[in-house]
Rosetta silent file (secondary structure, phi, psi, omega in degrees, C-alpha in Angstrom):
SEQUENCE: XXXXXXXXXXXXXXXXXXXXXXXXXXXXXXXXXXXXXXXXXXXXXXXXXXXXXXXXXXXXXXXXXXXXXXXXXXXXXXXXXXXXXXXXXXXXXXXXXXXXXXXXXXXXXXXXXXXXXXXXXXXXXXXXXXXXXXXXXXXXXXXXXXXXXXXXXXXXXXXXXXXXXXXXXXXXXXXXXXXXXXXXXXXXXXXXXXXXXXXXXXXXXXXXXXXXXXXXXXXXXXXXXXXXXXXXXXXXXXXXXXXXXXXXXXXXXXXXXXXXXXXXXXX
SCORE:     score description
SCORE:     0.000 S_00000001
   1 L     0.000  141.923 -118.089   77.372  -42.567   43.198 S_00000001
   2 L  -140.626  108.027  175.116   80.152  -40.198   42.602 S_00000001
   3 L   -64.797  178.538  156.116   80.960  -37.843   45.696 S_00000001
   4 L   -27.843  147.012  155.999   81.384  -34.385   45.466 S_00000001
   5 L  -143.154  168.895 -177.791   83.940  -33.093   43.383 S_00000001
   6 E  -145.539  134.138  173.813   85.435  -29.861   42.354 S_00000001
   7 E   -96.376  120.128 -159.080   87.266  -28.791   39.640 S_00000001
   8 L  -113.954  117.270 -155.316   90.666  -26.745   40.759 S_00000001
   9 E  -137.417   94.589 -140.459   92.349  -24.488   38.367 S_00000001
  10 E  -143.689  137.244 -159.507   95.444  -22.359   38.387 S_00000001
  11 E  -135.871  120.604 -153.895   96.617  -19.898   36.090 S_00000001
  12 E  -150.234  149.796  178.474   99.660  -17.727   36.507 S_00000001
  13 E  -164.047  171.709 -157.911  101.651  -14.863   34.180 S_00000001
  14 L  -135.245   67.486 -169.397  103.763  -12.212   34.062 S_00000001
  15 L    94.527   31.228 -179.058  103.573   -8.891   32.044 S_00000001
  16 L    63.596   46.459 -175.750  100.405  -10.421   30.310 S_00000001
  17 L  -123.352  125.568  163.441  102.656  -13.311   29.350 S_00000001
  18 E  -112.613  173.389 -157.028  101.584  -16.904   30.764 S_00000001
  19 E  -130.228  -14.718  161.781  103.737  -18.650   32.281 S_00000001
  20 E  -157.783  163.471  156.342  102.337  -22.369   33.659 S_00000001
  21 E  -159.603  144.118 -175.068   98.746  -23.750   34.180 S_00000001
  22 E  -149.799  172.188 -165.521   97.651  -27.385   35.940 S_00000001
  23 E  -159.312  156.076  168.610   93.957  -28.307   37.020 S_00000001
  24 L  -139.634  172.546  167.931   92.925  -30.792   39.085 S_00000001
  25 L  -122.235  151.585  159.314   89.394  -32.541   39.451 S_00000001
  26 E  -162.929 -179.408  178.694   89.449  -33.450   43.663 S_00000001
  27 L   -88.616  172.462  170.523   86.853  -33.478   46.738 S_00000001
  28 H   -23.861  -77.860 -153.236   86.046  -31.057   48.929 S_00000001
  29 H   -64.201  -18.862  176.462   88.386  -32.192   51.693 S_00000001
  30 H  -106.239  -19.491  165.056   91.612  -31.809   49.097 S_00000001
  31 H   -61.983  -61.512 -169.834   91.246  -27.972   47.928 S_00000001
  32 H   -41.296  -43.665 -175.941   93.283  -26.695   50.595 S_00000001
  33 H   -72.544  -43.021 -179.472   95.788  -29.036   49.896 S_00000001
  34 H   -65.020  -46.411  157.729   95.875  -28.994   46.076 S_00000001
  35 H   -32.940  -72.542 -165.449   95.428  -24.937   46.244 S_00000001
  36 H   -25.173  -55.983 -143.692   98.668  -25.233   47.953 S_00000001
  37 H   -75.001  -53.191  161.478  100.718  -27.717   45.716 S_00000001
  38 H   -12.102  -81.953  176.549   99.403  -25.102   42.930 S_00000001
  39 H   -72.737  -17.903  177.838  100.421  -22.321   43.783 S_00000001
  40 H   -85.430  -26.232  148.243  104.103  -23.368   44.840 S_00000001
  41 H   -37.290  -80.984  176.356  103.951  -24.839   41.211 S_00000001
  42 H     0.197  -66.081  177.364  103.482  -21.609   39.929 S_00000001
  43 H   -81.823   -0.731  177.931  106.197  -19.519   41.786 S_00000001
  44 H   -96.988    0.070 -169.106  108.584  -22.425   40.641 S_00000001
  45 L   -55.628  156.467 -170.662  108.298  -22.317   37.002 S_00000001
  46 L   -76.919  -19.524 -153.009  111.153  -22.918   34.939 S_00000001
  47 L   -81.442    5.506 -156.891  109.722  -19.808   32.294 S_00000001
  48 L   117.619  149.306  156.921  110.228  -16.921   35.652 S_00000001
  49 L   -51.067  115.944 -171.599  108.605  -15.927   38.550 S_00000001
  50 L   -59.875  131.587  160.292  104.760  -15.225   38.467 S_00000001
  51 L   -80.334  -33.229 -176.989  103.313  -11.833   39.261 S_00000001
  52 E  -131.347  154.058 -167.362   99.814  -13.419   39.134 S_00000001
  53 E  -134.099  122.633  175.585   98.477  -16.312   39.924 S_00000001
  54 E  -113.675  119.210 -179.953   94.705  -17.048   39.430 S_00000001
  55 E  -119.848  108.767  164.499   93.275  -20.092   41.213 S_00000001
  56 L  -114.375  143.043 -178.017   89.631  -21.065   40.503 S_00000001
  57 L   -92.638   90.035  179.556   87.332  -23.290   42.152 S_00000001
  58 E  -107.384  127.089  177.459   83.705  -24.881   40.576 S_00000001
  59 E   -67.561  124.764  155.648   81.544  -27.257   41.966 S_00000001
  60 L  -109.246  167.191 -162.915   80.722  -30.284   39.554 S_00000001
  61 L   -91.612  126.862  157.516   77.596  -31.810   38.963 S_00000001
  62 L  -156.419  100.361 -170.812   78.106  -35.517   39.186 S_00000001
  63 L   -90.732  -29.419 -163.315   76.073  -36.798   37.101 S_00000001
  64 L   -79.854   11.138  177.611   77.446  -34.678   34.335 S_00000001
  65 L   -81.435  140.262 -168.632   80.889  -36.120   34.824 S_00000001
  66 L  -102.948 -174.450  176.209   82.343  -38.214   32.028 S_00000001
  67 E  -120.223  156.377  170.572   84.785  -41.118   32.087 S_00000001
  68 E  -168.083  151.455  165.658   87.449  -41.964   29.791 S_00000001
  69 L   -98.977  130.085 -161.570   90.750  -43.787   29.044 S_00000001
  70 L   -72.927  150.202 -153.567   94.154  -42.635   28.725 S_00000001
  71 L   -77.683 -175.582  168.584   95.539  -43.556   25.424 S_00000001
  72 L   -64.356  128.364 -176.581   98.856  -46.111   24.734 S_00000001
  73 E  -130.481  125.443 -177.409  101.911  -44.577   25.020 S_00000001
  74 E  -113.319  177.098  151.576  105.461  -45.435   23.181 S_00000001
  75 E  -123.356  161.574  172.163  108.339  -43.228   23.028 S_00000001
  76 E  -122.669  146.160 -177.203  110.545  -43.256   19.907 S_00000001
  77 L   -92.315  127.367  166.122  114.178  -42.497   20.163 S_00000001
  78 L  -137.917  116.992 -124.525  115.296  -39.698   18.554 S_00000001
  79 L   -85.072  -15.488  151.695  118.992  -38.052   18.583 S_00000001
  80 L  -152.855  177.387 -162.523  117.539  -34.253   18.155 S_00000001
  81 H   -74.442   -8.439  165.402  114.849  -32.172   18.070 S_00000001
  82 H   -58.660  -58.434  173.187  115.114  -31.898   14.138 S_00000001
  83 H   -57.498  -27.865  156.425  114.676  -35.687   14.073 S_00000001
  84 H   -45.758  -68.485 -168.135  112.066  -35.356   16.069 S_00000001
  85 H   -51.586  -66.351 -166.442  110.299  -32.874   14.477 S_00000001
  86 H   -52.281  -25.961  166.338  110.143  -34.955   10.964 S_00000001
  87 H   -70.300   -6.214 -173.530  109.416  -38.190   12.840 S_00000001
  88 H   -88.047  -83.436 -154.858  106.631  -35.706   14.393 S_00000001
  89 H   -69.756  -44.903  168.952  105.531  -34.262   10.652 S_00000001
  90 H   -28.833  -68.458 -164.565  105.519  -38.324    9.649 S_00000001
  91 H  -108.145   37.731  158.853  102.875  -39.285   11.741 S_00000001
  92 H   -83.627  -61.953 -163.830  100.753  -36.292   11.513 S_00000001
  93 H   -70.786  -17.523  163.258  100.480  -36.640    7.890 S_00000001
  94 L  -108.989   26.967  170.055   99.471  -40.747    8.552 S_00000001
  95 L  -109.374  -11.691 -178.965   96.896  -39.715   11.159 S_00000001
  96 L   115.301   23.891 -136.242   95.370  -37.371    8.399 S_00000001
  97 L  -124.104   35.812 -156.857   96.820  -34.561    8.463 S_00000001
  98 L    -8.995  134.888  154.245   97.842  -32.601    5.021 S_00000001
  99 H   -47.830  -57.171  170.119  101.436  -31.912    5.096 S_00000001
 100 H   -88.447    8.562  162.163  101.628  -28.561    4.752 S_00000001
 101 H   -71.895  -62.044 -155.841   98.951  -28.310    7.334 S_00000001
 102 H   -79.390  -38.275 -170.173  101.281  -30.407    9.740 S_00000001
 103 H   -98.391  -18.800  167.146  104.099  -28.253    9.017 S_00000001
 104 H   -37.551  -69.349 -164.736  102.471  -24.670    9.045 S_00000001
 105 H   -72.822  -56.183  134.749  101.258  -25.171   12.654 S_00000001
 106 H    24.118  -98.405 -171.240  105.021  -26.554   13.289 S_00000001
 107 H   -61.074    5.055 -176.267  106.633  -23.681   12.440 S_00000001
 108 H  -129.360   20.991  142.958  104.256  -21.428   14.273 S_00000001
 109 H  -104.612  -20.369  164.583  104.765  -23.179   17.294 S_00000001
 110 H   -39.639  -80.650  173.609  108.365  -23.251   16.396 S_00000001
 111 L   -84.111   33.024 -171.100  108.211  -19.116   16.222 S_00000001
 112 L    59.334  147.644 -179.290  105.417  -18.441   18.831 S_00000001
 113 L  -116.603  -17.952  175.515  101.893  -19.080   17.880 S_00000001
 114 L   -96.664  155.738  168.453  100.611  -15.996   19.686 S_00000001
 115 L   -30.760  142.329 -175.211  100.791  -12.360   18.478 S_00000001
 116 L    88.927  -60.383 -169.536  104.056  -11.003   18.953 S_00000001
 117 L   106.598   73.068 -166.547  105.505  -14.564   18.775 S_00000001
 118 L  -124.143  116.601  153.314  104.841  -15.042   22.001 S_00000001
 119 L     7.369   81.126  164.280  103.651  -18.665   24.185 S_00000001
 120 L   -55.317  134.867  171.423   99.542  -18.935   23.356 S_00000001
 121 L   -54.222  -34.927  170.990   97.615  -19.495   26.800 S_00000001
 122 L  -145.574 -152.688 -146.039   96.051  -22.336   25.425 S_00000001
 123 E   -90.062  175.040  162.234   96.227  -24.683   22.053 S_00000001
 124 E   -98.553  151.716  175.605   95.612  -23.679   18.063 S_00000001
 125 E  -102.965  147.899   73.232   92.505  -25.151   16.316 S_00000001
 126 E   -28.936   88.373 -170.218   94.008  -26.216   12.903 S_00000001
 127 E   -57.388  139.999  162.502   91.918  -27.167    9.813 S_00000001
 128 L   -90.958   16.026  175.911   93.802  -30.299    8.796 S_00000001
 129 L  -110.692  -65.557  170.849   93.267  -30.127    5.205 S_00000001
 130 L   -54.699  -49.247 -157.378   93.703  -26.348    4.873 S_00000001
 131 L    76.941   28.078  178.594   96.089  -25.098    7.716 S_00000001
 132 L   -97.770  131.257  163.702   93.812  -22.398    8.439 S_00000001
 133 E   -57.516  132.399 -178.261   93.649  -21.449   12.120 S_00000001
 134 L  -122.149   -6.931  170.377   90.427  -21.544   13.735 S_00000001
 135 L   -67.527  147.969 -171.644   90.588  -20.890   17.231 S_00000001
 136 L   -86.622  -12.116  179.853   88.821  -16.817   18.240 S_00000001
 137 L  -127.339   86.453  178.660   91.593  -15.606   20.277 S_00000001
 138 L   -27.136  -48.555  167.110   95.319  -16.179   19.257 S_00000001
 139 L   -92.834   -1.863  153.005   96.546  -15.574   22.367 S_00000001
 140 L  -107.600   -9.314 -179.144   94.412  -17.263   24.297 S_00000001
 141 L    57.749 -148.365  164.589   93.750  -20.298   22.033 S_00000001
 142 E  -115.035  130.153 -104.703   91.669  -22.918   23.434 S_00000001
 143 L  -145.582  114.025  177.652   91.909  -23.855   27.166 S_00000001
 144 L  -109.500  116.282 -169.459   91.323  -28.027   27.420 S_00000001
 145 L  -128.717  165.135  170.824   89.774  -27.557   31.303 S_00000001
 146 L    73.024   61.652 -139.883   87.859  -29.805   33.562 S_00000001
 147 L  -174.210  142.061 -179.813   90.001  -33.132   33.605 S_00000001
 148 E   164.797  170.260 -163.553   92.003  -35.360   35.849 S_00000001
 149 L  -101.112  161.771 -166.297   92.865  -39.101   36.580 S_00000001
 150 L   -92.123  174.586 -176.396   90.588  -40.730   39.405 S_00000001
 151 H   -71.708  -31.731 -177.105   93.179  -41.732   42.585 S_00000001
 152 H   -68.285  -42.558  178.157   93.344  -45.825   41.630 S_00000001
 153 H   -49.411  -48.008 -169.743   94.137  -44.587   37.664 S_00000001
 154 H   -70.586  -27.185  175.767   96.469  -42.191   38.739 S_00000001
 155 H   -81.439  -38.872  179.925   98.317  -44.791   41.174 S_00000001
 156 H   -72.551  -71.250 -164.864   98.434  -47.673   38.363 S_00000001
 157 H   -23.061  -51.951 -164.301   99.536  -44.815   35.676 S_00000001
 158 H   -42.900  -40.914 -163.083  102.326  -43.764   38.507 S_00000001
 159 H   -83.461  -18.001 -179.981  103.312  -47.158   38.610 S_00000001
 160 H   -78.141  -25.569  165.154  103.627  -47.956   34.780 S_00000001
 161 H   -77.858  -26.664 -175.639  105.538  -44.827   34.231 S_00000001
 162 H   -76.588  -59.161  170.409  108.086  -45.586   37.004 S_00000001
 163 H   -44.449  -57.363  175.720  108.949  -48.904   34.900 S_00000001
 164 L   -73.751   -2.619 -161.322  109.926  -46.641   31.910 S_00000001
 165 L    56.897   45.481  161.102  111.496  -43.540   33.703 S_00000001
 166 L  -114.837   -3.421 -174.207  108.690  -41.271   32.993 S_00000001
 167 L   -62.484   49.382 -173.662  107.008  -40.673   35.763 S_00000001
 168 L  -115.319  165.446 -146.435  106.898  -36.781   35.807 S_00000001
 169 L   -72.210  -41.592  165.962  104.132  -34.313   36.162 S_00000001
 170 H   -42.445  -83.878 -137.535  104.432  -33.559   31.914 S_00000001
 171 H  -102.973   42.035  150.879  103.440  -36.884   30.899 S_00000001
 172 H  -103.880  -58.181 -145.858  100.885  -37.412   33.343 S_00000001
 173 H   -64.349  -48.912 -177.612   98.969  -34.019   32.820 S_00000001
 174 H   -72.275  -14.392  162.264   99.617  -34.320   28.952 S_00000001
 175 H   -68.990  -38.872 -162.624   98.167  -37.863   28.514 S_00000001
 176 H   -63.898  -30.651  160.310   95.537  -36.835   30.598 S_00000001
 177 L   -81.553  -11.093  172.687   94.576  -33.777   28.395 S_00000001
 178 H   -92.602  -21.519  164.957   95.187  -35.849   25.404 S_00000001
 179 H   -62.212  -13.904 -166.208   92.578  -38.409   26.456 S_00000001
 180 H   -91.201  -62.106 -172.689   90.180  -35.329   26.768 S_00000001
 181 H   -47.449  -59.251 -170.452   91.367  -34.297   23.500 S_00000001
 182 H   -52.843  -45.574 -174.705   91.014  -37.917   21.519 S_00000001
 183 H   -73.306    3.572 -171.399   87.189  -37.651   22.481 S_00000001
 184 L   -94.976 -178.461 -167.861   86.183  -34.689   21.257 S_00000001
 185 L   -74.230  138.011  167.232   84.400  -33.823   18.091 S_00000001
 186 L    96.553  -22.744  172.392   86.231  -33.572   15.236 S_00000001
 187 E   -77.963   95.457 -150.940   89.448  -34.231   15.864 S_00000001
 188 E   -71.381  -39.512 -168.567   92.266  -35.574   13.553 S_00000001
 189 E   176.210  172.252 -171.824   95.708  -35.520   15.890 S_00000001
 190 E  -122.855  157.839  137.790   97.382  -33.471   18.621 S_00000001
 191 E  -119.165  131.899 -169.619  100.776  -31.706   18.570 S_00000001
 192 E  -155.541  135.434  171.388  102.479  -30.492   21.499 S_00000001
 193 E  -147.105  148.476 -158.694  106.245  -29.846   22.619 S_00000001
 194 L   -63.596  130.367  173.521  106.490  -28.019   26.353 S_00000001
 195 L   -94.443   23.290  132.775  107.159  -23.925   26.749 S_00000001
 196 L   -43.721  105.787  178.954  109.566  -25.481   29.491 S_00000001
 197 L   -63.451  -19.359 -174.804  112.777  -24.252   28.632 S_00000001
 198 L   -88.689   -5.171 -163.953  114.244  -27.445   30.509 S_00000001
 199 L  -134.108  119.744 -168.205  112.142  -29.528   28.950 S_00000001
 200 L  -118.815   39.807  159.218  112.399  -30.685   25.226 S_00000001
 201 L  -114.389  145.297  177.434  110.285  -33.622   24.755 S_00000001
 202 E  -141.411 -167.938  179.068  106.758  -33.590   22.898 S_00000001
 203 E  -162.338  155.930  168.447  104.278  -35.977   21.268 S_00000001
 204 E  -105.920  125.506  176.530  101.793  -36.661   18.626 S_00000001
 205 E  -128.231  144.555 -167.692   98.440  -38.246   19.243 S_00000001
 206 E  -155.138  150.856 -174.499   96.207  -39.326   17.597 S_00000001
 207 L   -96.304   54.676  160.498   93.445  -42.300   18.034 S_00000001
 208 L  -104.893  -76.530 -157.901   94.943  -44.825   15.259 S_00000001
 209 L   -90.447   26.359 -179.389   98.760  -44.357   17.124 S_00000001
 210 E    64.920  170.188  165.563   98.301  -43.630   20.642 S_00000001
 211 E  -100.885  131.698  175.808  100.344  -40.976   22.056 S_00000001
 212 E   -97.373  112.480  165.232  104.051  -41.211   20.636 S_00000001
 213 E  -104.101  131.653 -178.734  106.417  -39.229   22.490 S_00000001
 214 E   -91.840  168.325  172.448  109.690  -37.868   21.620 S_00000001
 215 L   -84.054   -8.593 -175.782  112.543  -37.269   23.825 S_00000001
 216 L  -145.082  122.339 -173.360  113.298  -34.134   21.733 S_00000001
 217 L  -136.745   -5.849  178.850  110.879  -31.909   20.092 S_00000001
 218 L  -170.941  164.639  178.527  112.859  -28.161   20.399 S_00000001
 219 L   -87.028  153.839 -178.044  116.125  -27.449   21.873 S_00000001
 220 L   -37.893  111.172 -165.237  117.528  -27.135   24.963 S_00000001
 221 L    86.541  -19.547 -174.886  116.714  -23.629   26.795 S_00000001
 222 L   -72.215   91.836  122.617  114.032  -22.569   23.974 S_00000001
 223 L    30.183  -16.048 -165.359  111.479  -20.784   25.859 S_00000001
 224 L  -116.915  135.343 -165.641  108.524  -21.547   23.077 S_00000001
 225 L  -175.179  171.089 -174.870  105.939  -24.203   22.840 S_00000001
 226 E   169.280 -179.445  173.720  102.464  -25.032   22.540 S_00000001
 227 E  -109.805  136.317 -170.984   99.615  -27.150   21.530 S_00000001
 228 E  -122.381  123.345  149.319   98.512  -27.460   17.877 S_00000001
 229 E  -125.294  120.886  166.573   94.669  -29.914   17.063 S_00000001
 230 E   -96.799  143.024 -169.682   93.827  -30.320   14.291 S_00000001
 231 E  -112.780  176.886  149.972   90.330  -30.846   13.093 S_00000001
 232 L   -44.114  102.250 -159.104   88.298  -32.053   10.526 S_00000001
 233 L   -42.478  139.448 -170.756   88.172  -30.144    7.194 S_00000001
 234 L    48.527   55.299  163.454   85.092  -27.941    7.349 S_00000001
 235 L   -94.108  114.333  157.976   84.568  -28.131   10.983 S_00000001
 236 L   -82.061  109.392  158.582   82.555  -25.793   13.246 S_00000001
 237 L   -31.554  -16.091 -153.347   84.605  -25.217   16.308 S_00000001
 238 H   -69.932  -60.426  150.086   82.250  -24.152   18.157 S_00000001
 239 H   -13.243  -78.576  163.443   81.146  -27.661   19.276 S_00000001
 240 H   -42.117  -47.222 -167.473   84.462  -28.743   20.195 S_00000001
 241 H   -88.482  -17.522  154.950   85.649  -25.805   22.088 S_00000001
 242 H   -50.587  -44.034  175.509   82.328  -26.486   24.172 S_00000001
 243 H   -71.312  -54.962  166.918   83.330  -29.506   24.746 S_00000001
 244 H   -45.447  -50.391 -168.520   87.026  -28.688   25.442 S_00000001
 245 L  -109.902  -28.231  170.289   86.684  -26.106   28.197 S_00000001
 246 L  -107.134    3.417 -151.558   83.367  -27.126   29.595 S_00000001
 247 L  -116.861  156.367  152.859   82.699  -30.290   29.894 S_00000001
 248 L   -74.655 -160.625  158.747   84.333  -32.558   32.856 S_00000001
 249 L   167.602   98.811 -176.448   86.181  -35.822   32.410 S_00000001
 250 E   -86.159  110.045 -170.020   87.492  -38.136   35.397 S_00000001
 251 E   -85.645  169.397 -179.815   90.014  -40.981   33.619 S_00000001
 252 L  -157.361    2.207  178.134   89.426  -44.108   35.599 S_00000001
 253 L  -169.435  128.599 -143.152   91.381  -46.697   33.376 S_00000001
 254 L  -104.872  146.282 -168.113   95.004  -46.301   32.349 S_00000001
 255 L  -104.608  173.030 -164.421   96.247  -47.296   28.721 S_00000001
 256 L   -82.794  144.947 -175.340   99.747  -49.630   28.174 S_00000001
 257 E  -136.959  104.268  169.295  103.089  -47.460   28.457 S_00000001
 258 E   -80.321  150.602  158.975  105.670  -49.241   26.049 S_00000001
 259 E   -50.955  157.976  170.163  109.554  -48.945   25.807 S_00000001
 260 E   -92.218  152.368 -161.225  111.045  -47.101   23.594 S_00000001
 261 E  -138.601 -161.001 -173.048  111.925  -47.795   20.194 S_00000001
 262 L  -113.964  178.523 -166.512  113.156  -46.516   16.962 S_00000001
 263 L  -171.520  136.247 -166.657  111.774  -45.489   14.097 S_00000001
 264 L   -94.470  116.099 -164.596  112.629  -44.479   10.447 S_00000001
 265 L   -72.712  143.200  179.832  112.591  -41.417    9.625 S_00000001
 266 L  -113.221  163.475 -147.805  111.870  -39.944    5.380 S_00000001
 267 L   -91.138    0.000    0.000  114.624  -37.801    4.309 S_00000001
């Protein structure tokens, strides 16, 4: 039987700008603490100081909670974020991806994906045949909510990441939303590189390769980032984005975190 739980949610921006978000799933007995660690995330962000910070709380039912496992994770070495990106546009396009699908959504995370060119609140839907966007709000995207690692998953992850020199809050949070992601309907691959200006690594996932992460996915200081999924030509979204933002999902068993290796790039 599954105690209580609550899903803990924090949202924070600037001038209608956002500027971080993290979730937790925890018990009762842990919002106070986790509110905390939240909000001094927030006021710490690398993109500026928050004027607002929205922290929500929901009781889950749970029966309705689901379970799931985080996927395999390699990194590939690559000497910039240009090398990245094309070892990035590789294995989009052998996860299913059209090419100029894979590079559209690129370049529009490349040059802000929201109006303005500005950091979308949450991911792009992507037809992966087409490249037509499909998410209803551009600037708010789609919001992957309701999601966290149970405490023994989260302690084994801690420890398998510590063996590689990875152990940082990105590539726990982003496996953890990419396991949420690999289950849903519809869904061909992930793209993602950080709107952390300090932080230039991203990854592609997909459930053939695991998630592959680079050490470089944008340059040093760039301010711009996002999430791109792409779905399954002639998909209704609807389904998905139901799934994405409402449904819960508690990981309880941690996937293999390899060394990094190399990896040939086409010209």
């Amino acid at each position: 039987m599954i105690d209580s739980l609550y899903s803990i949610r924090m949202h924070a921006g600037s001038d209608g700008i956002h500027l971080s978000g993290a979730e937790r799933i925890v018990a009762e007995t842990d919002l106070e603490r986790t509110a905390a660690c939240l909000l001094r995330r927030a006021m710490t962000h690398g993109r500026g100081r928050a004027e607002r910070v929205q922290i929500t709380v929901d009781a889950l039912d749970p029966e309705t909670i689901g379970r799931g496992r985080l996927p395999d994770l390699r990194t590939v070495a690559v000497a910039d974020y240009r090398q990245g990106r094309a070892a990035a546009l590789d294995l989009l396009i052998e996860a299913g991806v059209a090419a100029a699908a894979a590079r559209s959504a690129m370049e529009a995370l490349a040059s802000g994906a929201a109006p303005g060119g500005g950091v979308m609140r949450g991911a792009m839907l992507v037809d992966a045949g087409s490249g037509e966007r499909l998410e209803p709000d551009r600037a708010r995207g789609v919001r992957v909510s309701r999601m966290d690692l149970t405490a023994a998953a989260g302690q084994e992850l801690r420890g398998r990441l510590q063996k590689a020199g990875l152990d940082n809050p990105h590539v726990r949070e982003a496996l953890v939303l990419a396991a949420k992601v690999l289950g849903a309907p519809g869904v061909v691959a992930e793209l993602c590189w950080s709107d952390d200006p300090d932080y230039t690594a991203g990854y592609v996932c997909s459930a053939g390769q695991g998630y592959v992460r680079f050490p470089h996915l944008k340059p040093q200081g760039d301010p711009l980032g996002g999430r791109a999924f792409f779905l399954r030509p002639g998909l209704d979204p609807k389904a998905l984005i139901d799934y994405l933002e409402g449904s819960a999902l508690l990981v309880d068993e941690v996937g293999a975190v390899h060394g990094e290796t190399n990896r040939e790039v086409r010209a």
